[in-house]
GUFIDREN-671470 format. One record per residue: residue in three letters; x, y, z of N, C-alpha, C in turn. Coordinates in steps of 0.001 Angstrom, whole numbers, plus 500000, padded with zeros to 6 digits. Layout:
<sites>
ALAXYZXYZXYZ ...
</sites>
This chain:
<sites>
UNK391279057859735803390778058745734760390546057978733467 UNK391650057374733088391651056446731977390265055244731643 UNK390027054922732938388674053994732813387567054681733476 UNK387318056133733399386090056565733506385536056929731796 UNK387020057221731277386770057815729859386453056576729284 UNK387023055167729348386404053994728848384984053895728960 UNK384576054069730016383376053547730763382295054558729708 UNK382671055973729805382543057320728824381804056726727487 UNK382862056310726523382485055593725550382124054199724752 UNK382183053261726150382187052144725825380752051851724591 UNK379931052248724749378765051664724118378103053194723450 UNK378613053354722626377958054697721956376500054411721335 UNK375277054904721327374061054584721102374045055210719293 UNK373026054472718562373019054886716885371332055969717182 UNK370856056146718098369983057602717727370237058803717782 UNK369471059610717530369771061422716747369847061918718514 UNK370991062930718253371691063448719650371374064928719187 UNK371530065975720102371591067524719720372974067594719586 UNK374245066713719803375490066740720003375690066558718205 UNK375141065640717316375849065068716382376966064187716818 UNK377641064315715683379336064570715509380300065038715937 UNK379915066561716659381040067760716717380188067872717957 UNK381100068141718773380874068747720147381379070131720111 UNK380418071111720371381570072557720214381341073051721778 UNK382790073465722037382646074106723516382867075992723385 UNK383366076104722163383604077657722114383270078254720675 UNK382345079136720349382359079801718933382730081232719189 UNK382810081883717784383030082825717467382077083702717515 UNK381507085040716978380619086260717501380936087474717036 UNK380161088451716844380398089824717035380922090433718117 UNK381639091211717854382207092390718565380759092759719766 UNK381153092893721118380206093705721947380823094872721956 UNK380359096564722176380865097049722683379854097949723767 UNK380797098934724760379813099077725959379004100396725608 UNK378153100380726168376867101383725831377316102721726096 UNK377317104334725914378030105197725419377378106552726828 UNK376968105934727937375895106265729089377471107111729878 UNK377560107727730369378094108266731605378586107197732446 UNK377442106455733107377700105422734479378531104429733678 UNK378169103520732385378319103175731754380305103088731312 UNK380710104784731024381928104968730592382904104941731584 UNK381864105232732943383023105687733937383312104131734549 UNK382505103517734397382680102088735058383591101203734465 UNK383394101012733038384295100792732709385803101319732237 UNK385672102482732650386770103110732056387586103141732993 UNK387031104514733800388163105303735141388036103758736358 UNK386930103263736605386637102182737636387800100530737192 UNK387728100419736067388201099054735763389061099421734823 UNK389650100062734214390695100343733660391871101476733452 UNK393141100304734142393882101309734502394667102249734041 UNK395015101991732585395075103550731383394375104177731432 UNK393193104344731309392241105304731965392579105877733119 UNK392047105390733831392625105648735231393777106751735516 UNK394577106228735321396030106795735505396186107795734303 UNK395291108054733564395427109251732246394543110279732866 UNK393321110242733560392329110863734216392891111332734915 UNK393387111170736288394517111390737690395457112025737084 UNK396121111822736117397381112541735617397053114051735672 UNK395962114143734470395791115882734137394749116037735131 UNK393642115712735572393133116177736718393622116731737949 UNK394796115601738244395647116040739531396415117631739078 UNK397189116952737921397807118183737204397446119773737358 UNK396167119939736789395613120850736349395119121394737469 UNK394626120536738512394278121156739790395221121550740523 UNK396500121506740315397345121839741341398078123108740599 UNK397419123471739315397810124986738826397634125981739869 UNK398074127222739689398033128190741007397886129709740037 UNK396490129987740463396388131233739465396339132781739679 UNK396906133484738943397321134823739263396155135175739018 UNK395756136587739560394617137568738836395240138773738697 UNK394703139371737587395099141003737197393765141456736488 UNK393816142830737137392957144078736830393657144827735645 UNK393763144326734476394022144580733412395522144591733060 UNK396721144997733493398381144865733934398574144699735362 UNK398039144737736230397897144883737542397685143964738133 UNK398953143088738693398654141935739616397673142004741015 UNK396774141565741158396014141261742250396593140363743469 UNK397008140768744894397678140304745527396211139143746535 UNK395713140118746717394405139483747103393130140191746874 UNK392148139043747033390931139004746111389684138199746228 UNK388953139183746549387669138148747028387634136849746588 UNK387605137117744986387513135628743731388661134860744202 UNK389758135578744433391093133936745040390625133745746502 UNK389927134275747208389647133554748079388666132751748081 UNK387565132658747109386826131976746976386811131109746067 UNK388004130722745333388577129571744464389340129029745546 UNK390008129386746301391046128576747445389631128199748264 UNK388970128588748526388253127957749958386970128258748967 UNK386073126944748319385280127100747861383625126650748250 UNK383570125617749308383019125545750196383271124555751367 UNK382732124839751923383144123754753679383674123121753635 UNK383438121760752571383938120052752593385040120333751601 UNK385463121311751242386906120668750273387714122375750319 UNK389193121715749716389460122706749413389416123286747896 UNK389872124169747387390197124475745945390759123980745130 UNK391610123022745319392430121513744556391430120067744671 UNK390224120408745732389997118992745357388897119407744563 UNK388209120806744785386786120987744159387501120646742420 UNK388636121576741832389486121572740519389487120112740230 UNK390010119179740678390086117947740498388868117138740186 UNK387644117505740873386977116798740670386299117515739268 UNK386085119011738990386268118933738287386073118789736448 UNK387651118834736680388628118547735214388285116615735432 UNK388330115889736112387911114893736450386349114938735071 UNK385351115298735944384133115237735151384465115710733555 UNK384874116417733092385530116863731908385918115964730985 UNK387485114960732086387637114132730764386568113100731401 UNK385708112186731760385195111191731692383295111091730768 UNK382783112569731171381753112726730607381439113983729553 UNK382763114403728950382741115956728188381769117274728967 UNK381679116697730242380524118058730638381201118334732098 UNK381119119299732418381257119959734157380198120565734456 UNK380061120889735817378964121742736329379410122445737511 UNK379037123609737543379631123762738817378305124912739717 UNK378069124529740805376887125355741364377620126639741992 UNK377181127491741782376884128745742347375992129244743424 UNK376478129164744976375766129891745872375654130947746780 UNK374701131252746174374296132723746812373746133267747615 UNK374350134050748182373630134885749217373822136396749263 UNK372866137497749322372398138477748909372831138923747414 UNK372520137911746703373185137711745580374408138159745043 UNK375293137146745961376484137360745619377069135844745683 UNK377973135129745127378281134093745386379139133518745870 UNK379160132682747685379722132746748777380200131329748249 UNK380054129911747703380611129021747799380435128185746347 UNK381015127384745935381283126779744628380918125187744685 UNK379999124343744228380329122893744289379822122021742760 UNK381014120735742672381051120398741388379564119371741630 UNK378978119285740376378240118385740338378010117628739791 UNK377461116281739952377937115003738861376859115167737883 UNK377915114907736503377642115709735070375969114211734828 UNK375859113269735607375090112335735149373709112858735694 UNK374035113341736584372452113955737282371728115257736363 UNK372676116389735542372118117265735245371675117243734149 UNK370147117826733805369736117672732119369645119650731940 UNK370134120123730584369922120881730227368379121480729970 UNK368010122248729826366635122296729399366450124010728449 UNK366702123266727252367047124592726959365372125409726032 UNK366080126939726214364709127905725779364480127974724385 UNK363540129256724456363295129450723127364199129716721834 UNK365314129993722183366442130809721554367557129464721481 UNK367226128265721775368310127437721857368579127230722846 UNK369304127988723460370379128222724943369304127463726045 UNK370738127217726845369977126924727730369473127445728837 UNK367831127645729373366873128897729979367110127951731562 UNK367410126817731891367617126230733082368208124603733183 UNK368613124002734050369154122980734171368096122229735423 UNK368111120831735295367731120267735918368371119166737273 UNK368732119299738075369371118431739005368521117106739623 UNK368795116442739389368022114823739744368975113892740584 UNK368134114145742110368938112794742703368353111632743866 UNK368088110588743739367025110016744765366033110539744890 UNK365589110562743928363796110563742880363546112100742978 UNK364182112673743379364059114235743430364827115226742601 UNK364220116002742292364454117200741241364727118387741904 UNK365843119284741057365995120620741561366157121412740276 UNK365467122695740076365946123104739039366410124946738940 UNK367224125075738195367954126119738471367593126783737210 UNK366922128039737114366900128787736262368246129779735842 UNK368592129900734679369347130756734708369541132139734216 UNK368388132879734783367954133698734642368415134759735873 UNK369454134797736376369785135547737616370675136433737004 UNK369629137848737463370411139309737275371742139325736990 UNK372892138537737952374408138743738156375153137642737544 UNK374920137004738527375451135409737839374679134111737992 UNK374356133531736453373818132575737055374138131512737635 UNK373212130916738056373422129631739336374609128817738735 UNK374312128224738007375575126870736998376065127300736138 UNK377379126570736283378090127457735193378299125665734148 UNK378273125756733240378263124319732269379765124669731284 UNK380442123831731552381978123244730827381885121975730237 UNK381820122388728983382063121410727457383125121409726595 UNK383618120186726658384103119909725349383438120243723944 UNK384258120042723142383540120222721985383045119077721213 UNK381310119028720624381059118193720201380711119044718816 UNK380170117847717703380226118282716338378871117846716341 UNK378221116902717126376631116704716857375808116851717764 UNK376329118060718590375298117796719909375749119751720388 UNK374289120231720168374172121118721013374157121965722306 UNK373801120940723042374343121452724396375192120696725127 UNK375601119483724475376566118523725820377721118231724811 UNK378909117961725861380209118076725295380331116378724875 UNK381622116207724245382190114676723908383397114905724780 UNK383102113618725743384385113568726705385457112490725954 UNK386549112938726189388000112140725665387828110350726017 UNK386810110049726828386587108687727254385922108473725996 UNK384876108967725979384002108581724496384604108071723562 UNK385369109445723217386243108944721839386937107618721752 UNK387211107352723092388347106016722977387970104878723609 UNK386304104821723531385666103697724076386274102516723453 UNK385976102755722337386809101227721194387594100721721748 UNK388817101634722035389894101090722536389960101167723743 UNK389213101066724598388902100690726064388004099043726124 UNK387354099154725533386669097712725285388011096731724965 UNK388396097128723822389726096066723781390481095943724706 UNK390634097032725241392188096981726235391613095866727042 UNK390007095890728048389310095647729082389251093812728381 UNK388982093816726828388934092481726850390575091634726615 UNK391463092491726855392508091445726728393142091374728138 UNK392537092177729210392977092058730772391767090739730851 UNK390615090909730119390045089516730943390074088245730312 UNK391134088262729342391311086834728453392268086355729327 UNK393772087217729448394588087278730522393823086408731564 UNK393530086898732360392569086416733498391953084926733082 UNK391235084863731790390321083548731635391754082652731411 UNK392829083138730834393981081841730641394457081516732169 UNK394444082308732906394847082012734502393742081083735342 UNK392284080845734967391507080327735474390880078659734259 UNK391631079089733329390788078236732801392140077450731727 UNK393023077202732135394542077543731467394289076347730231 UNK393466075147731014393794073348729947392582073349729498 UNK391523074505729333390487074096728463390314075305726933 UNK391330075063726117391301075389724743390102075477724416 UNK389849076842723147388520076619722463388703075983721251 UNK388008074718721430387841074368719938386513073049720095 UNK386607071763719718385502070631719566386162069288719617 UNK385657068880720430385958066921720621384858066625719040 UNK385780065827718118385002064930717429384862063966717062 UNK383747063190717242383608061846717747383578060859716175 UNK384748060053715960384668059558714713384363057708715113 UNK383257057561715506382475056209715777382278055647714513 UNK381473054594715009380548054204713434380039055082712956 UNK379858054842711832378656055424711042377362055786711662 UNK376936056993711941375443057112712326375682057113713848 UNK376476056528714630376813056165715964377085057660716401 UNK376225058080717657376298059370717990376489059205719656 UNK377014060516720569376951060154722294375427060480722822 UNK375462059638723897373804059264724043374127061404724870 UNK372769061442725520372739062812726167373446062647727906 UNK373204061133728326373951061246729562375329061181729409 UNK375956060634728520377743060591727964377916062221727738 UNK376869062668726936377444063967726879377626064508727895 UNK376917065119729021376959065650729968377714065152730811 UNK378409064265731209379142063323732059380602063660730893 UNK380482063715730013381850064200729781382093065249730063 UNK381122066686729589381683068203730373381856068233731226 UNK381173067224732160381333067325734029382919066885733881 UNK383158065559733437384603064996733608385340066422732841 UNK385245067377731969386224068101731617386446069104732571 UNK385263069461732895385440070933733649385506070326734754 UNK385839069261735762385775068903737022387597068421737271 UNK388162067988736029389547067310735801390393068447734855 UNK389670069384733750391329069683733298391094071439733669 UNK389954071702734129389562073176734112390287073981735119 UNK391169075349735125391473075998735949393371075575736371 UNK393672076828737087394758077015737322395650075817737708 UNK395301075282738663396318074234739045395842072760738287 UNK395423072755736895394968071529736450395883072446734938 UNK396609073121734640397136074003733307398400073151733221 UNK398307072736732108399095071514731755398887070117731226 UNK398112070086732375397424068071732201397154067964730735 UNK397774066892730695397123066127728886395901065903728876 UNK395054065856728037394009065456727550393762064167726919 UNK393572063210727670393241061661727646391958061770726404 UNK391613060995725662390848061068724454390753059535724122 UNK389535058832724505388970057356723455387806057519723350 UNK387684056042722985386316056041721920385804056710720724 UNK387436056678720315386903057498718832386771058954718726 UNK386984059643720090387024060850720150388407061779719878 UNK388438063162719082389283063736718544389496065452718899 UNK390063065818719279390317067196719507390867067937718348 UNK389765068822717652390166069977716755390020071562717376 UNK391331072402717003391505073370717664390568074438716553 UNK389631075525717143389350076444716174389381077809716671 UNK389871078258717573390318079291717609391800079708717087 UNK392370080820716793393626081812717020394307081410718027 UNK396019081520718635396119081547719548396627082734719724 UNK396888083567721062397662084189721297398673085069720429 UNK399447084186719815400447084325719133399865084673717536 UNK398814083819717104398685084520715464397995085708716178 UNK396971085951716731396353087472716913397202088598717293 UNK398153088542717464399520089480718001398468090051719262 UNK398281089144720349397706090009720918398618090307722290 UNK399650090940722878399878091616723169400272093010722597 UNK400723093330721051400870094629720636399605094894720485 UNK398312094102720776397326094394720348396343095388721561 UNK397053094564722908396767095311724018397324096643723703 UNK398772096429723984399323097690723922399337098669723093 UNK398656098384721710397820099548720827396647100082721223 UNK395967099583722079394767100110722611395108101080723741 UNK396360100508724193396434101606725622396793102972724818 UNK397879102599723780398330103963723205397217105223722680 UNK395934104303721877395055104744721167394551105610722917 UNK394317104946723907393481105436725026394528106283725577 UNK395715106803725472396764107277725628396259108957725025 UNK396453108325723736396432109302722597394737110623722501 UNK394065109595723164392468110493723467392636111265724826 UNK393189110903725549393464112177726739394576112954726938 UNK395618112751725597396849113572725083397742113607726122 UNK397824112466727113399404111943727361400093111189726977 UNK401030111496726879402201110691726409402330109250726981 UNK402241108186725822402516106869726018403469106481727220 UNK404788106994727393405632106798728258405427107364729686 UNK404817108024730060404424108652731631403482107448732195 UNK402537106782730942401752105458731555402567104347731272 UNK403889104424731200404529102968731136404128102134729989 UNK403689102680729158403243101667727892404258101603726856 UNK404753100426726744406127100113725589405523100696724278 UNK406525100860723725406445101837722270405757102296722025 UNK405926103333720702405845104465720547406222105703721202 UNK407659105731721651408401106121722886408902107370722231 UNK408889108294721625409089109401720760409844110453721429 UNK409399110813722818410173111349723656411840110989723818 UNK412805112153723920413808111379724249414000111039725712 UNK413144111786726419412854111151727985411958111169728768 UNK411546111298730098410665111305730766410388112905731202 UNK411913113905731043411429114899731439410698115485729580 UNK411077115218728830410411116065728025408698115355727194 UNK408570114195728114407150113817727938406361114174728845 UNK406768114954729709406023115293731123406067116714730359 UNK407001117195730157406840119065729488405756118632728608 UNK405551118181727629404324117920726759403227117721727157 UNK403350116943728274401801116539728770401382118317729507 UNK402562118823730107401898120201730559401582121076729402 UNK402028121509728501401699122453727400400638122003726448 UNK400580120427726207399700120095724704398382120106725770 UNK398333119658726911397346119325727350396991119905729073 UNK397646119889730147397630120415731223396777122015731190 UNK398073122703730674397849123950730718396912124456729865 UNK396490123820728511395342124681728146393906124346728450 UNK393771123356729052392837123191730156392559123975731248 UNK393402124027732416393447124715733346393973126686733001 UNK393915126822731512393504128607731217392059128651731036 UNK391802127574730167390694127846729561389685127772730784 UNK389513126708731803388702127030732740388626128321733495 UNK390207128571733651390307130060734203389603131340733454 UNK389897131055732089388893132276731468387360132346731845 UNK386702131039731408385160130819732015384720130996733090 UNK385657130721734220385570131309735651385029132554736143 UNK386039133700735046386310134933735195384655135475734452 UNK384543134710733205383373135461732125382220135116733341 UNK382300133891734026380766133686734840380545134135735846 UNK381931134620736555381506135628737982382417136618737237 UNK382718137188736273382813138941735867381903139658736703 UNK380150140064736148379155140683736979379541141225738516 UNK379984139862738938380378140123740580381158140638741024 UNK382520140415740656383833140489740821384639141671739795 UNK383933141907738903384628142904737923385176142586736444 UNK384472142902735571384501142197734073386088142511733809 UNK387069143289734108388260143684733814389217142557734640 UNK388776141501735218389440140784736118390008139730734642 UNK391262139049734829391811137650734326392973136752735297 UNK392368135565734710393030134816735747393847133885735133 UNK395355133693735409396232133292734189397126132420735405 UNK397735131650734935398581130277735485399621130893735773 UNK400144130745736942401907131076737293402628129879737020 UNK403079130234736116404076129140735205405555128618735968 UNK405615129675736701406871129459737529406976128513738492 UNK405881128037739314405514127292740118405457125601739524 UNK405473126045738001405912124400737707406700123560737530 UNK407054123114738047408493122221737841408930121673736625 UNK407668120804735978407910120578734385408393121886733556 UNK407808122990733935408546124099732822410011124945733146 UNK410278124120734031411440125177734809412654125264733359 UNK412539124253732963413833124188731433413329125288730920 UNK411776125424730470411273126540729564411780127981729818 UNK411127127846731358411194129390731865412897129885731866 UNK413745129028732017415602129379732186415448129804730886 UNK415339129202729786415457129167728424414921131095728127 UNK413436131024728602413392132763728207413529133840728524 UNK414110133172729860414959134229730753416124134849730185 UNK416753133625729635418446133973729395417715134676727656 UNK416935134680726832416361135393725732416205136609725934 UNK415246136896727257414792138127727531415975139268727965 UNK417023138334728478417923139083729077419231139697727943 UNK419277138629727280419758139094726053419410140092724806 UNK418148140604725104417158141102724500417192142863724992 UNK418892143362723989419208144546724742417922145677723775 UNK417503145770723283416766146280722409415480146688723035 UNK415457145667724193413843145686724821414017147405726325 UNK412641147391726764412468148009727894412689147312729188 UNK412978147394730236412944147035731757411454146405731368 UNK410262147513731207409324146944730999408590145891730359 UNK409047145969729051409068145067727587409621143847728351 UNK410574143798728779411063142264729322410124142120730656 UNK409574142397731388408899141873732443407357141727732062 UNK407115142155730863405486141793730163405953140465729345 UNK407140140103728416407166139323728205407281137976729390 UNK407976137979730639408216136893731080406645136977731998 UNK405834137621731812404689137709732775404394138673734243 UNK405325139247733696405311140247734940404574141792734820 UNK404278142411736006403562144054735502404674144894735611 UNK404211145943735023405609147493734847405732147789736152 UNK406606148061736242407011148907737314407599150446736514 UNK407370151410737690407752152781737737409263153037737163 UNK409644153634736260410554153749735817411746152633735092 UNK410636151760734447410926150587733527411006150763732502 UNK410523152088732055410482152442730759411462152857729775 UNK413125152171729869414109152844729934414646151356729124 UNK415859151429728181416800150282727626417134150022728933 UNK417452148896728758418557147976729597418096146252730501 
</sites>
């Protein structure tokens, strides 16, 4: 090695090089960040990053595995056309995976869709559709008069103009500059998805590229004495062929002929960049409103445990998701099914709230003041016949 690098610089030439002086192997730059597209968010987001990921799956899974009551105004519904056609919504899935997918579309693109099909106009089966294919197309009045479905160069379009219910039903987030399409929780925390994504692949570039530092060989020759263009190139070959990559992380860096290594990047250590990762996960944490600690991300640990960051993730965020879809459900097949219908979460069935529900049990029960009745409307229950009485 030692006498190739001789050989390297033995005879440095005095004409004008594109090299100069300074050899630079790494500069500095603007910020990239990724384009704000659907395919775009989900690729990098839910596809390649796993806070994402695992924040998406959390309340998606979550929320789909709610189990919902219906009542005819106080009147529990035991069965029901509409719960049978939320449990079995069409052929290929059941009612947890159609939900999943989704509250899925929700948080990644602020929009859902869900088709409506009919027969003798009534609507026999339910399917989600990907929020990237559909364009709004809205009427005279604003609103939107039909939607457009686009897939392998073909178009479908759905007016929504049907007597009962129309065809699609559209679930948005709320946006502040956009009329008909929602802002999904990915959006918001693109920033900090770009970062997170670029410090998993610096990670990565120190594992592949461990002994080649960014900074500049500089060549302090004679005066005017510059490296001819074949020295140059015959040295990157000798760098990247001898110190580049994993099992070469370590090797010293042999240096003659006047040549000098100046470092110009940061390392590691001044950029604080691991709290730097781990502020991005929190920030990407913090946009789909779970709790830092359910994704394993060190500090900001506020919870005093795991069960009462899991109760949070169901109340701040689970559950008013999976009502609020339940209300829209009800307003878009009302017509069909009966405008007096609501469809509300059995809370009991959750394990995260089981502390809650003991807690207003032993309230309600203490609660000599109330009716038989009065206490079974508070814990969610309907009257019964002769409830109407203290005790």
């Amino acid at each position: 090695m030692l006498n190739r690098l001789k050989h390297f610089f033995a005879a440095p030439e005095a004409k004008a090089s594109r090299t100069a002086q300074v050899l630079a192997f790494a500069s500095g730059g603007r910020a990239r960040w990724m384009p704000r597209d659907y395919a775009t968010l989900a690729r990098e987001g839910y596809l390649a990053n796993a806070v994402v990921h695992r924040a998406v799956r959390l309340i998606a899974e979550s929320a789909a595995s709610c189990h919902y009551l219906l009542y005819e105004g106080a009147r529990e519904l035991e069965s029901h056309p509409l719960l049978q056609l939320l449990a079995r919504p069409n052929p290929r899935q059941d009612g947890a995976s159609l939900f999943e997918a989704l509250y899925a579309h929700m948080l990644l693109a602020g929009n859902a869709y869900l088709e409506g099909v009919a027969l003798e106009d009534e609507v026999r089966e339910l399917y989600a559709l990907r929020p990237d294919r559909i364009k709004v197309v809205p009427g005279a009045n604003g609103w939107a008069e039909a939607y457009e479905y686009t897939a392998g160069g073909r178009s479908v379009r759905f007016e929504q103009s049907a007597e009962r219910v129309p065809p699609i039903l559209h679930l948005t987030f709320f946006h502040p500059l956009d009329d008909h399409y929602g802002l999904a929780p990915l959006e918001a925390a693109a920033v900090a998805v770009d970062t997170h994504n670029a410090a998993a692949k610096w990670n990565k570039a120190l594992l592949d590229n461990a002994a080649r530092p960014s900074g500049a060989l500089v060549y302090a020759g004679p005066e005017g004495a510059v490296l001819s263009d074949s020295q140059f190139e015959r040295l990157k070959r000798e760098l990247t062929d001898t110190y580049q990559g994993a099992a070469n992380a370590g090797r010293p860096l042999l240096l003659e002929g006047g040549l000098d290594w100046k470092a110009m990047s940061l390392t590691p250590k001044d950029m604080d960049f691991l709290e730097a990762k781990h502020a991005a996960a929190r920030e990407i944490a913090l946009a789909f409103g779970v709790p830092p600690m359910l994704l394993g991300i060190p500090g900001d640990n506020t919870y005093a445990n795991y069960q009462e960051a899991n109760r949070a993730l169901w109340r701040q965020t689970v559950l008013p998701l999976a009502s609020r879809v339940g209300a829209v459900l009800v307003q878009w097949l009302g017509p069909q099914f009966g405008n007096e219908l609501r469809l509300v979460i059995d809370t009991d069935r959750i394990d995260a709230l089981a502390s809650d529900r003991n807690a207003l049990w032993e309230r309600i029960e203490r609660a000599q003041f109330l009716t038989l009745n009065e206490k079974r409307e508070a814990a969610g229950y309907a009257p019964v016949d002769g409830g109407d009485r203290l005790g």
